[in-house]
Every structure is written in C-alpha cells, then in structure tokens.
C-alpha positions as CSV (number, residue, x, y, z in Angstrom):
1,X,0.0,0.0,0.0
2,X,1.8,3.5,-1.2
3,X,2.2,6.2,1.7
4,X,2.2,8.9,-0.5
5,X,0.6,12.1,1.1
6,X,1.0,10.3,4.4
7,X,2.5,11.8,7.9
8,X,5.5,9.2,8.8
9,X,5.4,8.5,12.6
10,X,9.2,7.0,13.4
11,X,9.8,5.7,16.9
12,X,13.5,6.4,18.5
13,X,12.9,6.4,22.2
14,X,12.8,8.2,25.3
15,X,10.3,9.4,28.0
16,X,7.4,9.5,25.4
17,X,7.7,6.1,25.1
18,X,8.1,5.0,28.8
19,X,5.7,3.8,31.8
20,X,6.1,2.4,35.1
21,X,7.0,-0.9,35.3
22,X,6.7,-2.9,38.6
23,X,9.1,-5.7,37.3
24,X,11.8,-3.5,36.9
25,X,10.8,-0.9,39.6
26,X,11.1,2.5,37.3
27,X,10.2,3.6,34.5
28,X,11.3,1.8,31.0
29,X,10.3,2.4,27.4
30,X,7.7,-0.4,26.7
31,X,5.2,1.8,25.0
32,X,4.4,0.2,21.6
33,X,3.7,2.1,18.9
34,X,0.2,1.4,18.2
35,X,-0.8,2.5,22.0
36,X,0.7,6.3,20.7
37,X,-1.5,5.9,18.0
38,X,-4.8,5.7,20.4
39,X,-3.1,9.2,22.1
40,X,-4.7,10.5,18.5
41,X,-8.2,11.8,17.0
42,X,-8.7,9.0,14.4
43,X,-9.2,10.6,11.6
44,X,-5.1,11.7,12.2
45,X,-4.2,8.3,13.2
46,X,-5.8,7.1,9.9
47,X,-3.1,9.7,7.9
48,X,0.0,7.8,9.9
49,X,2.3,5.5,8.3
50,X,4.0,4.3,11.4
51,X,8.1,3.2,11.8
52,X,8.8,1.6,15.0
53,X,12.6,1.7,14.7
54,X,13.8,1.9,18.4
55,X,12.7,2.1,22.3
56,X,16.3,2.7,23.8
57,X,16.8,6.2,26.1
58,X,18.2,8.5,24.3
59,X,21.6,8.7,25.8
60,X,22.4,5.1,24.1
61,X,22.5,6.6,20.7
62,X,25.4,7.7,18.9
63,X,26.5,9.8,15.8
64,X,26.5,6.3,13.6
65,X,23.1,5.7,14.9
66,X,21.4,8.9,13.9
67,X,23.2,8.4,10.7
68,X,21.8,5.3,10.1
69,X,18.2,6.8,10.8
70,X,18.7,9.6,8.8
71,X,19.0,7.1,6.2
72,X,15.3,5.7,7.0
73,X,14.2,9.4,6.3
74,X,15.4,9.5,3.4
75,X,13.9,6.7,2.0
76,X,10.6,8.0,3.6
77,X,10.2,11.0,1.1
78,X,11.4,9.2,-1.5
79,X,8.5,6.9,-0.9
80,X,6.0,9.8,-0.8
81,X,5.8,10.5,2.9
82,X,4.7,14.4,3.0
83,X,6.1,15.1,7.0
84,X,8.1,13.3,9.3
85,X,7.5,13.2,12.9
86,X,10.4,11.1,15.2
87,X,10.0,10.8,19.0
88,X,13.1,10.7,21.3
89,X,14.1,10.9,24.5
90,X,14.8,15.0,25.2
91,X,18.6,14.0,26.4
92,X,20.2,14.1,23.2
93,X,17.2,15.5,21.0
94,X,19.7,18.7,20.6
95,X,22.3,16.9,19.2
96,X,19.9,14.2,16.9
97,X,17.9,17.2,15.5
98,X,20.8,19.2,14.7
99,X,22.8,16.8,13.3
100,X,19.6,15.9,11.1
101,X,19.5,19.3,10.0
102,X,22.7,19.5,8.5
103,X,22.0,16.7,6.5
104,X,18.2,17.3,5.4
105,X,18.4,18.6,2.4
106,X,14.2,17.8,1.2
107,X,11.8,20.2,1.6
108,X,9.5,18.0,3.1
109,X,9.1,19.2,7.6
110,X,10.8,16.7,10.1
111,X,10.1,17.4,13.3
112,X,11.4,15.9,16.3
113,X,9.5,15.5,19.6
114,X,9.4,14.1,23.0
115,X,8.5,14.3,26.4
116,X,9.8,16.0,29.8
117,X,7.8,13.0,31.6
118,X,6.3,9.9,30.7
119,X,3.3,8.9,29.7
120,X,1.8,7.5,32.8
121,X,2.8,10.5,34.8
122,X,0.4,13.2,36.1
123,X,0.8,16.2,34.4
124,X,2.6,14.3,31.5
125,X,3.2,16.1,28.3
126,X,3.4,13.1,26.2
127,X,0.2,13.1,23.8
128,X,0.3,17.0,23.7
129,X,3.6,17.2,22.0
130,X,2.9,14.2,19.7
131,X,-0.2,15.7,18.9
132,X,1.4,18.8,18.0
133,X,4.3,17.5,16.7
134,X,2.2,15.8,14.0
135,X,0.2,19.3,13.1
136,X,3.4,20.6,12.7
137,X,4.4,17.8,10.1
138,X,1.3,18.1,8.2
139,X,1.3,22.4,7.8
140,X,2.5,24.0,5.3
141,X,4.3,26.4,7.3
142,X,6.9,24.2,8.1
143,X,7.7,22.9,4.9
144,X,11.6,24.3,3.3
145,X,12.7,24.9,7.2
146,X,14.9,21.8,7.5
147,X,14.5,19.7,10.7
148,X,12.1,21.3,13.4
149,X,11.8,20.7,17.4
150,X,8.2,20.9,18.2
151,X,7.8,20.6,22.0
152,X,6.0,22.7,25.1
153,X,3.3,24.4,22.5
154,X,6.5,26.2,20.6
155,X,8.4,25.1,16.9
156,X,12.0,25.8,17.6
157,X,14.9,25.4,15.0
158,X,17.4,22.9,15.2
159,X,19.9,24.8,15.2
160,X,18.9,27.7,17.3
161,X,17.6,24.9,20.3
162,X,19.3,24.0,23.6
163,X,18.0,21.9,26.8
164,X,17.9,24.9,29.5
165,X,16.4,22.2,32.3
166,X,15.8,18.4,32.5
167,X,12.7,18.6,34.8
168,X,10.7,21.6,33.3
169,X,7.9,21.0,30.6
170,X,9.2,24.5,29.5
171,X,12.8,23.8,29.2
172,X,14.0,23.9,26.2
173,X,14.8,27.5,24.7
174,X,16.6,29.0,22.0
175,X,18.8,31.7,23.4
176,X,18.6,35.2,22.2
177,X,16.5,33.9,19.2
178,X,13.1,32.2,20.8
179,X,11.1,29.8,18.8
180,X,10.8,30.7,15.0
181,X,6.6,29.5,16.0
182,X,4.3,28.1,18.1
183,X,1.0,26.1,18.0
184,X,-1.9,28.2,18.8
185,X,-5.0,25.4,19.3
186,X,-5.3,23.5,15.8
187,X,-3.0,26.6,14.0
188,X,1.1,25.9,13.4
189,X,2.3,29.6,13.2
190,X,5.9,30.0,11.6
191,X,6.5,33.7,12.8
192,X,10.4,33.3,10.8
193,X,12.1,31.0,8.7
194,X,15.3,29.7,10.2
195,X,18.4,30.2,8.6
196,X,20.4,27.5,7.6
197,X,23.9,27.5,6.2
198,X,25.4,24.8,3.4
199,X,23.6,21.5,3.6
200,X,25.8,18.4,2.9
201,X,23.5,15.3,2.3
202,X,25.1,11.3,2.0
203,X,27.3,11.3,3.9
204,X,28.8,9.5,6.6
205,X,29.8,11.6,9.2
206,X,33.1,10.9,11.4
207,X,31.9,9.2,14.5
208,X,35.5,9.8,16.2
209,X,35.1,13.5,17.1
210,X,36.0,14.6,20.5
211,X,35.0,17.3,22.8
212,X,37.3,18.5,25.8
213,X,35.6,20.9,28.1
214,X,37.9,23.7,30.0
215,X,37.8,24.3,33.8
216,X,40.0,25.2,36.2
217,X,43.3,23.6,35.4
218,X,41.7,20.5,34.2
219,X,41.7,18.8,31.2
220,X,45.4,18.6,30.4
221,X,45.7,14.2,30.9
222,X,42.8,13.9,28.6
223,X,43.8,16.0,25.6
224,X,46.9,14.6,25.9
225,X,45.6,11.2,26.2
226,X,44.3,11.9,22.4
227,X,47.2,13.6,20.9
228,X,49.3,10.5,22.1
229,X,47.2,8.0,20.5
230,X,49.5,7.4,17.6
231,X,48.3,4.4,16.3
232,X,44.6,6.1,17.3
233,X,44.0,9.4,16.3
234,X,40.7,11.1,16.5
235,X,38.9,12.0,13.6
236,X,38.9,15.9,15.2
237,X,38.9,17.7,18.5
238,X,36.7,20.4,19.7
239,X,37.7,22.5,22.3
240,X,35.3,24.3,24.6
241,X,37.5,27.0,26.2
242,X,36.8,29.6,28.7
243,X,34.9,32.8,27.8
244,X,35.6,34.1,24.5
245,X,38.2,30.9,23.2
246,X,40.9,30.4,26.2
247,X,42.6,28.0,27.1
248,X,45.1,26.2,30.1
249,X,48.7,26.8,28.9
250,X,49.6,23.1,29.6
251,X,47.1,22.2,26.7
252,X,49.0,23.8,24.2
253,X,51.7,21.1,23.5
254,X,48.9,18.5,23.1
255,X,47.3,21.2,20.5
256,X,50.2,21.8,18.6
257,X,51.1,17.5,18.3
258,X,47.5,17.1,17.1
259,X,47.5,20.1,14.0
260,X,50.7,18.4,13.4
261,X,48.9,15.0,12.9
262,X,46.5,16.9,10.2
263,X,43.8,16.4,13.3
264,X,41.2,19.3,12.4
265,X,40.6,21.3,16.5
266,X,37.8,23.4,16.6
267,X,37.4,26.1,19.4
268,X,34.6,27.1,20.7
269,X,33.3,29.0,23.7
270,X,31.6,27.0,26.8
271,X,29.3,29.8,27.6
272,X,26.2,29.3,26.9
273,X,25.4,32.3,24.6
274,X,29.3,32.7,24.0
275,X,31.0,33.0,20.9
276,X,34.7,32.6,19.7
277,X,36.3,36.4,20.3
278,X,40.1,36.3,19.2
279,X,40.7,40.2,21.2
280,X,43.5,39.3,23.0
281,X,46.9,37.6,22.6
282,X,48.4,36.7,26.0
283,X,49.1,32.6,26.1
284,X,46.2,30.1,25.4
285,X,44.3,33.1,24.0
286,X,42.1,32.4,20.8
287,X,44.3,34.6,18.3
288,X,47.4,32.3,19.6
289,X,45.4,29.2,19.4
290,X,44.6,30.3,15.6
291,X,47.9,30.8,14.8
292,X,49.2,27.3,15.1
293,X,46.2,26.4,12.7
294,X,43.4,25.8,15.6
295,X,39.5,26.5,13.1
296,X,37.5,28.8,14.7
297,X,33.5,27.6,15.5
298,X,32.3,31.1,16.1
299,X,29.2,31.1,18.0
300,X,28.5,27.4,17.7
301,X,28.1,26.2,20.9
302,X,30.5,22.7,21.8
303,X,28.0,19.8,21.1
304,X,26.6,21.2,17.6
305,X,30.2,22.2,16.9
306,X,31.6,19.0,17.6
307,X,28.5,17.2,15.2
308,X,29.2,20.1,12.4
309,X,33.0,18.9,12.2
310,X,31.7,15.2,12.3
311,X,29.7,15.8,9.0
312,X,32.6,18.7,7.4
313,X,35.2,15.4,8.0
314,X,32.3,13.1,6.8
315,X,32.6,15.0,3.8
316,X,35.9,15.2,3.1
317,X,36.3,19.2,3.9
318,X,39.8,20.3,4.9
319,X,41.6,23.9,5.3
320,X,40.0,26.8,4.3
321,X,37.2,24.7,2.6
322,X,36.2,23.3,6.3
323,X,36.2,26.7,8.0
324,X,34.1,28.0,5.3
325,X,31.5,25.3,5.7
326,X,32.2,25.8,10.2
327,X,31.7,28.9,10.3
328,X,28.9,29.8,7.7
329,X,25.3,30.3,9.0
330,X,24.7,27.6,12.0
C-alpha cells in the first residue's frame, strides 16, 4: 500500500515512550507504537504511516546511529511521505535534530519530539507534543525549514535549540532567538524561517570527534591522552575553552602535536550564549590558538560544533574549505 501524502510516525525512544513498570521498579520504554496511536483523533491516526525503529533512552544513541536513521528518512520521502515526525528521549534530542538538520536537504518538515515525563505521569506532556508535533508535520508552514523541534506548544529550529532544564515542561529555549513558531489550538504559526547554512546530504559523518571541556586547570591528561594516541588518532577535536576561546597553557603542547597530525581542533566558547572572540593575545588566548592552525567555531556552541566537524570530516572538507562550511550560518 503506497504512503504517498502520508505523515510518517518514526519511533526512536525516550520518555514518550516510557511507563512504570513494577518488574523493573522505574520507568522503561515499553510503549508500543500502536498504544501512541490511540493518544490521537482518528481521523489523524488514519493519515499515519507508522516506523517503530527503536525504544532505547536517548543517551544510548550515537553519531553512527542517527546516521543510520537519517538514512530511514530519506527513504521515507522518496517513498512519498509528505512530513516526518520522530520521538526521542529530550537527552540528546539537541544533538539528533541538529545533526539531522545539517544533512536534510528535502523540503518535506521533520520534526522531532518528545516528552519531559512519561506517559503515565500526572501532568505528563506526552500526547500533547505528539499531537502537536504531528500538526506541525502536516502544515504547510513548516515545509523548506529543515529539521524542526516541536515541544511545550512552541516550533524551535534545530539549530537555534538547547536543553535549559531536565525537569521543566518548558525547558528547552533558544537563546537570544526564541522559537521561530508556536502552536496556537489547531493553527502551526511560523513567525520566521530559520536560517540554515550549506547542507551536505550522504554522507557518513566521522563518528571519532571529540569534545574536551575547559575548567580550572583541568583537562590537560585527557587532551593529551588523544594527541598520544599514535596508532589512534581522533577523527577531530573540539575545544570548549573559557569565555571568549581560552585556554590552560599546559594544553598547548597536546594542541600543537594534534594540528601536526593533520587532526582538524575546533574552538569554541563554553558559555552558553558565548561565541569565539580572538581580542586578545596573552598565552592560550584564541588569536594564539589560531595561529598554530586551531579553526575557529564562532558562536557554535561545543556539542553542535563537535556534530558540524563530524559531517565537514564526513565530507571530506579540509583547510579553508572546512572553515568556510564551520563557520557559515549555524
């Protein structure tokens, strides 16, 4: 039976999914697919082509893994699906949207959803989002805006989205931005289309990117764990230095081996609205690290740098060519 016109409903995990078992004492993900369907008016249900592809937590899934279902996606639209809606676990939806995102290159909406708290819960926002979600998949509105996160009554771009709070039904924002819409009863409002920078589609993106985080004189055994590794090299490194891209002295020797290697390191900023700023020039500042060939990730923040590098490497991108695709519109 052809989908075409259909709303594809793909299952990947997480709260949504979950209820209380007494076997296991906690809550595990052993809502089936068909039971979300039931969550629905029928005559939406009826418009579903359903995928049930996985019920792990979100936190099991990896860079290969998203890969792999961004391969299912594809073949959706090809098949005729007109909206894709995936529901995962809100741990690592930031980083599976995003690195969606910079691989969707089909007009057609995917939107990724989830939940803050089961489905079993009181005060759960399970069937809401996927309600939503699913509107959201279906308008119009969101169709050319690459990969969506429709969650707490809001549409926020991939790109622009980060987890503020694990245990808030309102806590995912998009700093200094907002959502680019929201869902007002029935009516998916897209008050801005989100920009999005080069999209590089089939590929497979490097799944040995690293991220070291700066604090206060730490850090120095691990980076120099991976600039060691001979025989082991990571695919890249992404640093996520201090305030505006600086670093502990003693990493600089690890930093240095590593752009030797032809190992691509990325800085960043670990603030959370903080961006790459190379003003000064004492030791471990940006504008050093740049000079011994460090690529600059602007105002990318650390996780959707490190995923951006993953798919530039993917892609074969080196020198100027990779800073040109790092630091082009998020």
């Amino acid at each position: 039976m052809s989908n075409r016109g259909k709303i594809a409903l793909v299952m990947a995990g997480g709260e949504i999914g979950m209820r209380y078992s007494e076997r296991k004492n906690g809550h595990t993900p052993e809502v089936t697919a068909e039971e979300m369907l039931q969550w629905l008016p029928p005559e939406m249900a009826e418009e579903i082509h359903l995928v049930d592809w996985s019920h792990q937590a979100s936190s099991h899934y990896s860079i290969r893994m998203t890969s792999d279902l961004m391969d299912i996606l594809n073949k959706l639209v090809i098949d005729g699906i007109q909206g894709i809606v995936i529901t995962c676990g809100t741990d690592t939806i930031e980083e599976m949207a995003y690195l969606a995102d910079l691989m969707w290159a089909y007009p057609q909406p995917v939107i990724f959803t989830g939940a803050t708290y089961p489905s079993d819960v009181i005060g759960t926002d399970s069937s809401v989002n996927l309600y939503q979600a699913l509107l959201s998949a279906k308008s119009q509105a969101c169709w050319g805006a690459g990969v969506l996160v429709c969650i707490q009554d809001c549409i926020f771009a991939a790109s622009e989205m980060t987890q503020e709070s694990n245990y808030r039904r309102s806590g995912f924002v998009a700093l200094d931005r907002g959502p680019v819409g929201e869902i007002i009863g029935e009516d998916v409002m897209l008050r801005r289309a989100p920009k999005r920078g080069k999209i590089i589609e089939g590929v497979t993106p490097a799944k040995g990117v690293e991220l070291i985080q700066a604090s206060l004189g730490g850090g120095e055994r691990l980076l120099a764990a991976l600039a060691m590794s001979s025989d082991d090299l990571p695919d890249g490194v992404v640093l996520a230095a201090f305030g505006n891209g600086n670093i502990f002295p003693a990493w600089i020797p690890s930093i240095k081996a590593l752009v030797r290697s032809s190992v691509p390191v990325l800085l960043t900023s670990r603030c959370s609205a903080g961006r790459v700023v190379d003003r000064y020039c004492f030791e471990g500042s940006a504008s050093r690290l740049f000079d011994m060939g460090v690529l600059n990730g602007g105002d990318l923040s650390p996780e959707k740098a490190r995923l951006k590098l993953s798919v530039a490497i993917g892609a074969g991108l080196s020198g100027m060519e990779l800073q040109d695709y790092i630091f082009c519109q998020r």
